[in-house]
C-alpha positions as CSV (number, residue, x, y, z in Angstrom):
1,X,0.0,0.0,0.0
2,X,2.8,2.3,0.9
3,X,4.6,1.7,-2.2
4,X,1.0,2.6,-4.4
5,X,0.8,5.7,-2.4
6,X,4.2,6.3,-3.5
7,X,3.9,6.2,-6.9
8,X,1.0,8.4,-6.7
9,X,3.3,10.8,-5.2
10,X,6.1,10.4,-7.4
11,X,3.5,10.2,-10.5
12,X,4.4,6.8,-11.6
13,X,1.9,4.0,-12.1
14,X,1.9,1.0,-10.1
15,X,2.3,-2.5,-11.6
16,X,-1.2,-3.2,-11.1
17,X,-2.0,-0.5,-13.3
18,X,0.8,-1.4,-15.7
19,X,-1.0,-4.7,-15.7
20,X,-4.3,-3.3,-16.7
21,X,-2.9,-1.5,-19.5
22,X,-1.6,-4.0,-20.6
23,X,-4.8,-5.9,-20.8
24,X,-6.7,-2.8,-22.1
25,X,-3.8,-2.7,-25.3
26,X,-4.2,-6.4,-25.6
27,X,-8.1,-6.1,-26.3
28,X,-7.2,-3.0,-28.4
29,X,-4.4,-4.6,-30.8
30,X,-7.3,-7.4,-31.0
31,X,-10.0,-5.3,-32.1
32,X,-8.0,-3.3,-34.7
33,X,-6.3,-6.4,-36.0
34,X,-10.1,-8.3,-36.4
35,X,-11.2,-4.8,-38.1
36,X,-8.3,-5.1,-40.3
37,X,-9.1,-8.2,-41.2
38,X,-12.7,-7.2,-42.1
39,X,-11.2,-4.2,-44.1
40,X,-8.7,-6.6,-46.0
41,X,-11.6,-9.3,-46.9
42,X,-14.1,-6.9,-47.8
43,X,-11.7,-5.1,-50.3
44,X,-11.1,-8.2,-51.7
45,X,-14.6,-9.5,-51.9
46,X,-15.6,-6.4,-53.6
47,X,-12.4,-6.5,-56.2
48,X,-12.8,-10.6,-56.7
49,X,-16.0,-12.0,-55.5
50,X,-18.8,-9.4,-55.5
51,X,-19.4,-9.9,-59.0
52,X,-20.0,-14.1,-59.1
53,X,-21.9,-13.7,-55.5
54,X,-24.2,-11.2,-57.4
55,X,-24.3,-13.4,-60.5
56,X,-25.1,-16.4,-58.9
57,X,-28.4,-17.0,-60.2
58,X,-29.9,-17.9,-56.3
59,X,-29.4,-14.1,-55.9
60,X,-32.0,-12.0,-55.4
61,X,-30.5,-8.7,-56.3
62,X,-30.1,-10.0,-59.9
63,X,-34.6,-10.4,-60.1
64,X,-34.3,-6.8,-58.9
65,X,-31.9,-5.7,-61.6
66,X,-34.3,-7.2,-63.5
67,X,-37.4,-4.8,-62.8
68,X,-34.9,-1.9,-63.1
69,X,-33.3,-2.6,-66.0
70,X,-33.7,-3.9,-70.0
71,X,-31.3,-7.2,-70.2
72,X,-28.9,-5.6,-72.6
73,X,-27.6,-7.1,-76.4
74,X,-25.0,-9.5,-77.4
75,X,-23.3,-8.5,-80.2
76,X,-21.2,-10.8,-82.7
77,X,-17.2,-9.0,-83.3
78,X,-18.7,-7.7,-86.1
79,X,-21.7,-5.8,-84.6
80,X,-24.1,-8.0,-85.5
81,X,-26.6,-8.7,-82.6
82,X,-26.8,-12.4,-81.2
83,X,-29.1,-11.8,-78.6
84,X,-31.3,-9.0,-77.7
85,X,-34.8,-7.9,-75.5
86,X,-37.9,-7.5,-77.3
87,X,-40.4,-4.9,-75.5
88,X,-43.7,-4.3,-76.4
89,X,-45.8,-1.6,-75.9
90,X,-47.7,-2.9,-73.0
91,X,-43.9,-3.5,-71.8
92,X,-43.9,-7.1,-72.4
93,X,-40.3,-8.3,-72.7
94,X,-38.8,-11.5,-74.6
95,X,-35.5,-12.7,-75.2
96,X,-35.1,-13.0,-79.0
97,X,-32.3,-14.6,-80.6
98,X,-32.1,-13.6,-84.7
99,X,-29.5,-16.3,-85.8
100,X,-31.7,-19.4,-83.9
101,X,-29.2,-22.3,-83.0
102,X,-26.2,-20.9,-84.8
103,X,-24.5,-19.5,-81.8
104,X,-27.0,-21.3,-79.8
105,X,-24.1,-22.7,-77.0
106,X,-21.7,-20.4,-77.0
107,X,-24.2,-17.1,-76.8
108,X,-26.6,-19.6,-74.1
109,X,-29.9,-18.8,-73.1
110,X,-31.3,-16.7,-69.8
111,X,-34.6,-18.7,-69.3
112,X,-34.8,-21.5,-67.1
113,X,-31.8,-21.2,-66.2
114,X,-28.6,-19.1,-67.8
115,X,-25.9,-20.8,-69.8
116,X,-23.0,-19.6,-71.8
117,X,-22.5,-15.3,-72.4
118,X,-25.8,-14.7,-71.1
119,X,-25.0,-16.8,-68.1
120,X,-21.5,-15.7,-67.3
121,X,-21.8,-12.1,-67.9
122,X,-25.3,-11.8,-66.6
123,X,-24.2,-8.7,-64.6
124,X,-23.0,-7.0,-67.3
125,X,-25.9,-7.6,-69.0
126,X,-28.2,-6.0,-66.3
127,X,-26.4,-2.9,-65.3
128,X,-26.7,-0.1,-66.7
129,X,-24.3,2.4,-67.6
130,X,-25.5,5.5,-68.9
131,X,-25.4,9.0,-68.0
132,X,-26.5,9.5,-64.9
133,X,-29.3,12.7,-65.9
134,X,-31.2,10.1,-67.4
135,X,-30.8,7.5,-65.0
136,X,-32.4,9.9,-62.6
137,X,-34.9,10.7,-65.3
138,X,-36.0,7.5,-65.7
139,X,-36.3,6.7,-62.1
140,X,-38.8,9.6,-61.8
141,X,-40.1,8.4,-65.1
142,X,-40.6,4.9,-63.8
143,X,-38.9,4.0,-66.7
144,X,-36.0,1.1,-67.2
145,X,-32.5,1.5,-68.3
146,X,-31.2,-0.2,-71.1
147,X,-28.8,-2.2,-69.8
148,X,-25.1,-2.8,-71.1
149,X,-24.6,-4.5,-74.3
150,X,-21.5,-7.5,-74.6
151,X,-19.6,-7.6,-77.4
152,X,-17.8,-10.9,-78.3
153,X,-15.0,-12.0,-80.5
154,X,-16.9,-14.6,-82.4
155,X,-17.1,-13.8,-86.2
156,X,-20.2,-14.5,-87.7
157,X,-18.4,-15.7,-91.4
158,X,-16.5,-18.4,-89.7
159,X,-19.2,-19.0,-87.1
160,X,-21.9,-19.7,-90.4
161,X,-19.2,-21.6,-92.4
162,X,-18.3,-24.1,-89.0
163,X,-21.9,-24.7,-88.6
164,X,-22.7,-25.1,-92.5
165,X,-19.4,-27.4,-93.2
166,X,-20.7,-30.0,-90.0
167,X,-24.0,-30.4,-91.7
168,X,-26.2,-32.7,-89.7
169,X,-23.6,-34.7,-88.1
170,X,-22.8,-34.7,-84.5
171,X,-19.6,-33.2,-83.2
172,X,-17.9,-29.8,-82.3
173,X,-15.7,-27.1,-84.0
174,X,-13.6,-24.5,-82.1
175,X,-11.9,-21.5,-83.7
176,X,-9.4,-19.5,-81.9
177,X,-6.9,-16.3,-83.0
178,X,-3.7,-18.0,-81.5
179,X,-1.6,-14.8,-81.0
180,X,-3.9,-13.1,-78.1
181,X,-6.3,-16.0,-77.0
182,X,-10.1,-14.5,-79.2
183,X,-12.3,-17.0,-79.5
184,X,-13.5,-16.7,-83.0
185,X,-16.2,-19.4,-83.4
186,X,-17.3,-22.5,-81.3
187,X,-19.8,-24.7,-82.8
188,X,-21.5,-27.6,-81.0
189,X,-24.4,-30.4,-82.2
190,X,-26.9,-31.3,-82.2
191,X,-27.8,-27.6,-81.9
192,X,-31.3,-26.1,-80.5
193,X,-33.2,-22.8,-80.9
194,X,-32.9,-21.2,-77.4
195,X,-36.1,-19.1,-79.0
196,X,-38.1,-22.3,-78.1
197,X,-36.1,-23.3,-74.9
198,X,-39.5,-22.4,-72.5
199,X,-41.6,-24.4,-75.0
200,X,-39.7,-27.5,-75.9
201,X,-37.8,-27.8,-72.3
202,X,-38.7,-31.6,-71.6
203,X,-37.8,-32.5,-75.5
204,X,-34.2,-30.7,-75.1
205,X,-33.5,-32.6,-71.8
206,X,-34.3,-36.2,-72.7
207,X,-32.0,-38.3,-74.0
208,X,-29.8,-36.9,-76.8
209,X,-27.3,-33.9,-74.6
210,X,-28.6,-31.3,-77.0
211,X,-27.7,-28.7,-74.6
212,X,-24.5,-30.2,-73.9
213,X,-21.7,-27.9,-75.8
214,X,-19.5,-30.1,-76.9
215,X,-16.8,-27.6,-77.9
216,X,-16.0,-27.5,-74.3
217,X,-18.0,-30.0,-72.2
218,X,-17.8,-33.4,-74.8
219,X,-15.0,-35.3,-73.8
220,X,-13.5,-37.8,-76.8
221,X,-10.8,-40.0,-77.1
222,X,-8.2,-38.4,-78.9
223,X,-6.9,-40.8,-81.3
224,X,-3.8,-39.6,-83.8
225,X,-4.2,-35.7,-82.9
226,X,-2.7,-37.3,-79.0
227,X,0.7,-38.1,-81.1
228,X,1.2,-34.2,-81.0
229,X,1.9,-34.6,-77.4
230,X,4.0,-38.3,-77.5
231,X,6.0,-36.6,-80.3
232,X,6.3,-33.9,-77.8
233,X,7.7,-36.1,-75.2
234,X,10.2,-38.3,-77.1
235,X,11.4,-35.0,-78.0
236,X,11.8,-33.8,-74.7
237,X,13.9,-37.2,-73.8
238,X,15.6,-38.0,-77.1
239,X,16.5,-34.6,-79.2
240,X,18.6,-36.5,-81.2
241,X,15.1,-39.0,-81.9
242,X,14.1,-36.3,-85.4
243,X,17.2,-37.2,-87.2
244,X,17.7,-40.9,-85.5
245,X,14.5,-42.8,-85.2
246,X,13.8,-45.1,-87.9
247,X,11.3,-47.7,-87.8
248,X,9.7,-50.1,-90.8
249,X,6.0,-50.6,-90.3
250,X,4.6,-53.7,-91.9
251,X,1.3,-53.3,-90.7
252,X,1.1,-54.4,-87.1
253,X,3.7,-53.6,-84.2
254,X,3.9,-56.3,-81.8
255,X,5.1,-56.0,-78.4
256,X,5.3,-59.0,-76.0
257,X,2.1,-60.1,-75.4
258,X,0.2,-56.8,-77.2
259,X,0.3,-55.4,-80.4
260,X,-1.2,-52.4,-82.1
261,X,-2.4,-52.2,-86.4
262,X,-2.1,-49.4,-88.6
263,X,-5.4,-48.2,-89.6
264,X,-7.0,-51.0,-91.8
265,X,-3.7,-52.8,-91.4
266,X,-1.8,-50.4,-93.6
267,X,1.5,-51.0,-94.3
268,X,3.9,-47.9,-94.2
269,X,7.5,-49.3,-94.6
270,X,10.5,-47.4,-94.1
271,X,9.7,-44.4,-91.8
272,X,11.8,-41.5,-89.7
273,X,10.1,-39.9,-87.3
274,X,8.8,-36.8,-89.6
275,X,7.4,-39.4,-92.2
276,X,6.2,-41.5,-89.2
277,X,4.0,-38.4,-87.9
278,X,3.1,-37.3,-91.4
279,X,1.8,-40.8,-92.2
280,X,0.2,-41.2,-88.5
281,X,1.9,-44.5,-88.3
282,X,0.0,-46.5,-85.1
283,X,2.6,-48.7,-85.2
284,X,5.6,-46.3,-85.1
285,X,4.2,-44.2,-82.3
286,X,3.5,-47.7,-80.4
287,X,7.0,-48.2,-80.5
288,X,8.0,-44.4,-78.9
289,X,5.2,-45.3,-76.3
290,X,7.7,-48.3,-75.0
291,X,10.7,-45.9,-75.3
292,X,9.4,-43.2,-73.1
293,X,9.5,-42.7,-69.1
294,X,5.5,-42.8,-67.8
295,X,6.6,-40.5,-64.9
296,X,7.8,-38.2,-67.1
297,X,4.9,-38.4,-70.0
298,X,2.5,-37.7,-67.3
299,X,4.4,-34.5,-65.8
300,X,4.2,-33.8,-69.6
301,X,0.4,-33.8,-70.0
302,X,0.0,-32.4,-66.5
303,X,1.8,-29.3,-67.6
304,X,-0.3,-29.9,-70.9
305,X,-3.1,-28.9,-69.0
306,X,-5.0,-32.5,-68.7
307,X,-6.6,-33.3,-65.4
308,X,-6.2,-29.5,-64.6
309,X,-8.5,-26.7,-65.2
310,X,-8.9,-24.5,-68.2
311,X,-8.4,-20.8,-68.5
312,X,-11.4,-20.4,-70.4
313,X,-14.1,-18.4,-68.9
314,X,-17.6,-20.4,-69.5
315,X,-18.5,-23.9,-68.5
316,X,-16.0,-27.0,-69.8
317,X,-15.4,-30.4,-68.9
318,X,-11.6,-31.4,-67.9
319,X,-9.2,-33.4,-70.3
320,X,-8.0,-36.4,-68.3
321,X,-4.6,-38.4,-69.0
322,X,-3.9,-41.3,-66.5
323,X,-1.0,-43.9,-67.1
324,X,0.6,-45.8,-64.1
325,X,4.4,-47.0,-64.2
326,X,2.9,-50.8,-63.7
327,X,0.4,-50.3,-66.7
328,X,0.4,-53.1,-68.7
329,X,1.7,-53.0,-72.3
330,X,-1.4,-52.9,-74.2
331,X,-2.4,-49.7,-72.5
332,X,1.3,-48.4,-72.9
333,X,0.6,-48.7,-76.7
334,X,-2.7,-47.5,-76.7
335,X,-1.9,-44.8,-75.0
336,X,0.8,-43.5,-77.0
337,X,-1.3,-43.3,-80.1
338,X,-4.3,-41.6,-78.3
339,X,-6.4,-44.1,-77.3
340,X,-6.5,-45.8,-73.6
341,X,-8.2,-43.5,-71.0
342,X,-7.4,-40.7,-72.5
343,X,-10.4,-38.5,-73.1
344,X,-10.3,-34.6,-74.2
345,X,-12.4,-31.7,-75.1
346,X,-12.1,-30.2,-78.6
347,X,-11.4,-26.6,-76.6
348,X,-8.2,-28.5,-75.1
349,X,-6.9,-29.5,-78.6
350,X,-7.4,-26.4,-79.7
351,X,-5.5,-24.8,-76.8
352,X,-2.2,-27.1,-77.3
353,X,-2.8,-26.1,-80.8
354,X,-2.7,-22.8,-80.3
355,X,0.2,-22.6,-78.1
356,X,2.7,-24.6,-80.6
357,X,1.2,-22.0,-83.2
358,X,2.2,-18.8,-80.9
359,X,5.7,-20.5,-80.6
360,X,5.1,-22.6,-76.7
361,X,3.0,-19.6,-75.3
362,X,-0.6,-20.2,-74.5
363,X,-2.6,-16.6,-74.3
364,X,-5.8,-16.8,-72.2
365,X,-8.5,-17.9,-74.3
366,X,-11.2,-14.9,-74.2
367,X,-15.5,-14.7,-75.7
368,X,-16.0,-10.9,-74.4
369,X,-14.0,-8.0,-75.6
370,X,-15.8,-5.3,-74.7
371,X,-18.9,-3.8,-72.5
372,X,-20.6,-1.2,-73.9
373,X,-23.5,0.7,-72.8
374,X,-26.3,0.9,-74.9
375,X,-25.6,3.9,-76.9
376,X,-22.3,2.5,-77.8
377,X,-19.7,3.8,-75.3
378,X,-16.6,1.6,-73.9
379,X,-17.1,0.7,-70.5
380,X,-14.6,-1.8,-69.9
381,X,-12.1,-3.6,-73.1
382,X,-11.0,-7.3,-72.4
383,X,-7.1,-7.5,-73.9
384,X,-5.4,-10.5,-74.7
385,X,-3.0,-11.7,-71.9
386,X,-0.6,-14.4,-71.3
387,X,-1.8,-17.4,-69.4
388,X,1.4,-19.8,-69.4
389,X,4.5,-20.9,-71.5
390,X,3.3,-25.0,-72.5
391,X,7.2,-25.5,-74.2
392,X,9.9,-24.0,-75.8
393,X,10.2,-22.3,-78.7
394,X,12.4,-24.6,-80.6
395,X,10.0,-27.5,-79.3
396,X,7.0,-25.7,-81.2
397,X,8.8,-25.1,-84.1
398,X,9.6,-28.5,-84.5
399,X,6.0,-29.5,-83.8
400,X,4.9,-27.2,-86.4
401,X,7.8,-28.4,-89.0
402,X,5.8,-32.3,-88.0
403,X,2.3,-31.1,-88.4
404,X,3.2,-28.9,-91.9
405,X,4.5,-32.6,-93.1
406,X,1.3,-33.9,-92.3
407,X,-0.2,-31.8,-94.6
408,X,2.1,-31.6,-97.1
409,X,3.2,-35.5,-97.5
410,X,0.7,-36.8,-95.2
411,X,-2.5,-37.3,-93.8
412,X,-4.0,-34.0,-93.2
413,X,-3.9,-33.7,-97.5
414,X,-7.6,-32.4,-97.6
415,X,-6.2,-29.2,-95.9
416,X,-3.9,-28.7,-99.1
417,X,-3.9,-24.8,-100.5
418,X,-2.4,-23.2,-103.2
419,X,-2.8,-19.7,-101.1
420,X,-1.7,-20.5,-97.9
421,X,0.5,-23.7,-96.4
422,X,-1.6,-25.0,-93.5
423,X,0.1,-27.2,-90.5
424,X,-2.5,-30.1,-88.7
425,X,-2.8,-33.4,-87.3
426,X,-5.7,-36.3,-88.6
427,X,-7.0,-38.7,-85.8
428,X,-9.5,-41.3,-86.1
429,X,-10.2,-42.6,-82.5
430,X,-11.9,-45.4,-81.6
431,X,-14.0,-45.6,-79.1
432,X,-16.7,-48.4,-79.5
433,X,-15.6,-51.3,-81.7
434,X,-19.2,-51.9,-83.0
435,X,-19.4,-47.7,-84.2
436,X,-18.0,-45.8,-86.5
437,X,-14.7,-44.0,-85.2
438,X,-14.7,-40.1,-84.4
439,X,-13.0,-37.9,-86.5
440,X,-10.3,-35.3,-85.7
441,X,-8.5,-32.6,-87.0
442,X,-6.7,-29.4,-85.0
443,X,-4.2,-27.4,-86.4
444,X,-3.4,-23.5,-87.7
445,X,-2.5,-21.4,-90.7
446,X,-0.8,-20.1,-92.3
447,X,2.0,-22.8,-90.8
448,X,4.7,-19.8,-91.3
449,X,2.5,-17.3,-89.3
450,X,-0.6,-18.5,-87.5
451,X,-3.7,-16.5,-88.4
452,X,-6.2,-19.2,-87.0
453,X,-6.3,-22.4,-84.6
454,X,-9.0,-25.2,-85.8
455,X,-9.8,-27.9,-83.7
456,X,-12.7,-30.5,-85.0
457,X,-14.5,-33.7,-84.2
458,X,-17.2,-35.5,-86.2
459,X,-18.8,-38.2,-83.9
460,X,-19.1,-41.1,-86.0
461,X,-17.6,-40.2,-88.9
462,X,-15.0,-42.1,-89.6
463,X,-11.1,-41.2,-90.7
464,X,-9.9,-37.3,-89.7
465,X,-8.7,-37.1,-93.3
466,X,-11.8,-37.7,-94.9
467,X,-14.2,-36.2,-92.7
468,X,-12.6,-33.3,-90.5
469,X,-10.0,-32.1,-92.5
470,X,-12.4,-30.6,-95.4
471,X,-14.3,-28.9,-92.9
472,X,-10.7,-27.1,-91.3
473,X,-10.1,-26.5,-95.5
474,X,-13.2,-24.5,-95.4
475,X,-12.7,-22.1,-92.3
476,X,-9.5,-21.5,-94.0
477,X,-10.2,-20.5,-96.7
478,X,-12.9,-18.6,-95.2
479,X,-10.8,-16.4,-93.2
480,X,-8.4,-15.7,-96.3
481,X,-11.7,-14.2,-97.6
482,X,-12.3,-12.2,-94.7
483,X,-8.8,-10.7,-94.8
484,X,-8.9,-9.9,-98.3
């Protein structure tokens, strides 16, 4: 007690006040570090999350934005419009769609349910940004905004001319701009009318996955397109393999107790490895399958992006590559030439594609490149950007010297031009012994400077070379048009 009083005296606090101090700082630093916290996650929920909270379709505030606000348009990269709201005079809206099932999967619908553009930029499509005088206008008008209008990078030419070429068959075709990532066309069927999607609901959802888009969600085996990637790898382990692998196909490669045949048991005969690629010799690329380290072919398609996610901004299915050390030797074989468990999307092809075509650097694939309000003004540009480095330079040079045979001496002949020289790969996969096979067929042009990525299946179709190839011929030659 005597020593409190004389601290009092002597203007010093005692410890038991130092002690409560103490405890009053503790509380403090605890507070401001949990409202620092709060400050840190809001920012970052408002710069990263705010928008998919809001455009989760559970979310309320989006039904308001609705009663507020005109769904904006979707225009084509040539201003043509894709989607738009009809209003009538008694103020009846409908969601129209002028081109029917052409961009039907890509563009989506925004009844029962959202899918595609008008699902993922929903927001966009219900805010509204013009000038503020008539927003406040309208709000004492009772009126609603027009809301902002998306552009996309999809081309209406090539978009009509992947849809025309596929004719009724089943499949997908993908289109990309390889140098910054635009997606310039993505085609999927069966298609649908999204016009009718209220109406014939229960027929689209039974039975055949009309609504599915295959482009990105339709998962195939691979078949010869895979040897891109095995090519890729015995690369990787044996530079020297271009100038010294030599192999004689006689039809069928046997391998202790498997073996693997050349499509319809073709014989190819003396082969290196660029007339091995060219001629999509099964039995060849059977042989590299036994040469080359599993661990180190799966690293290779992990980096590949299979079993990992896509940078592509609407709804996909993964790619998925599995082969264990202990697999046995048929599914070391099959593997190597596509086949096995490998399954991939058309998108993914395209992306590998695109990547050896932009010499090993993969640029974000984009659908959006601009919101605009709806008099016309920029309110925010998509660029292109940089998503990852898949391989060297020199290894996608080399890649594109292999798919430029293919061409040239090889399978992918259909794609043949005298105005530009295109570089591809054929694949006919198997995937049901009783069916016909699917066909493939991804590659680029011009081979000495990419212009444009195709990648193409045809469920059912038969051999890449007769069935995909003409169609990657025609979006060529399309876009030569278009640039002329």
């Amino acid at each position: 007690m005597d020593r409190k009083k004389n601290d009092r005296q002597n203007n010093r606090p005692s410890p038991e006040d130092l002690d409560q101090k103490k405890e009053l700082y503790r509380i403090m630093y605890l507070f401001a570090g949990i409202f620092l916290l709060m400050c840190v996650y809001l920012s970052y929920f408002l710069i990263f999350e705010s928008r998919s909270v809001i455009n989760n379709p559970y979310n309320l505030r989006q039904e308001n934005l609705s009663k507020k606000i005109v769904r904006g348009s979707i225009l084509s990269a040539d201003e043509e419009e894709l989607a738009k709201t009809l209003v009538t005079e008694d103020g009846t809206e409908s969601r129209f769609y002028p081109y029917k099932d052409l961009f039907a999967h890509v563009v989506g619908y925004s009844q029962n349910g959202r899918t595609g553009i008008e699902g993922k930029y929903n927001f966009e499509l219900l805010t509204s940004d013009i000038p503020i005088y008539e927003k406040i206008y309208r709000e004492f008008a009772d009126q609603k905004k027009p809301g902002n209008q998306v552009v996309t990078t999809l081309s209406l030419k090539l978009q009509q001319t992947a849809y025309e070429a596929m004719g009724d068959r089943r499949g997908a075709v993908v289109v990309l701009e390889p140098s910054t990532g635009k997606l310039l066309a993505m085609v999927s069927k069966p298609s649908f009318d999204p016009n009718e999607i209220v109406e014939k609901w229960e027929e689209l959802t039974s039975g055949d996955s009309v609504l599915l888009n295959r482009a990105s969600q339709g998962l195939y085996p691979p078949g010869s397109t895979f040897k891109i990637v095995t090519a890729l790898e015995l690369l990787r382990e044996n530079p020297a393999a271009l100038e010294d692998f030599n192999y004689t196909c006689g039809g069928i490669f046997s391998y202790h107790n498997a073996e693997i045949k050349c499509y319809n048991g073709k014989s190819h005969g003396n082969l290196d490895f660029t007339s091995a690629f060219a001629k999509s010799c099964n039995g060849a690329f059977a042989k590299i399958g036994t040469m080359l380290s599993i661990p180190e072919f799966s690293s290779l398609c992990e980096s590949l992006l299979f079993n990992a996610e896509l940078p592509y901004p609407l709804a996909y299915q993964k790619s998925s590559f599995s082969l264990e050390t202990e697999a046995p030797d048929w599914e070391i074989l099959q593997t190597a030439i596509g086949q096995g468990k490998t399954e991939m999307s058309p998108l993914h092809n395209a992306l590998i594609a695109a990547s050896i075509a932009n010499g090993g650097v993969l640029m974000k694939p984009y659908v959006v490149s601009e919101i605009r309000t709806a008099y016309g003004d920029t309110v925010k540009q998509y660029l292109p950007s940089v998503y990852s480095r898949l391989m060297t330079a020199g290894e996608a040079a080399v890649l594109t010297k292999l798919m430029t045979a293919c061409v040239t001496d090889g399978t992918g002949y259909a794609v043949l031009s005298d105005q530009y020289t295109a570089a591809g790969k054929t694949g006919t996969a198997e995937w049901d012994e009783k069916k016909k096979s699917h066909a493939w067929f991804v590659g680029f042009a011009p081979a000495e400077n990419p212009k444009l990525v195709v990648s193409i299946v045809l469920e059912e179709s038969g051999t890449g070379s007769d069935h995909a190839a003409p169609i990657a011929k025609k979006l060529f030659d399309a876009y030569n048009e278009l640039q002329r």
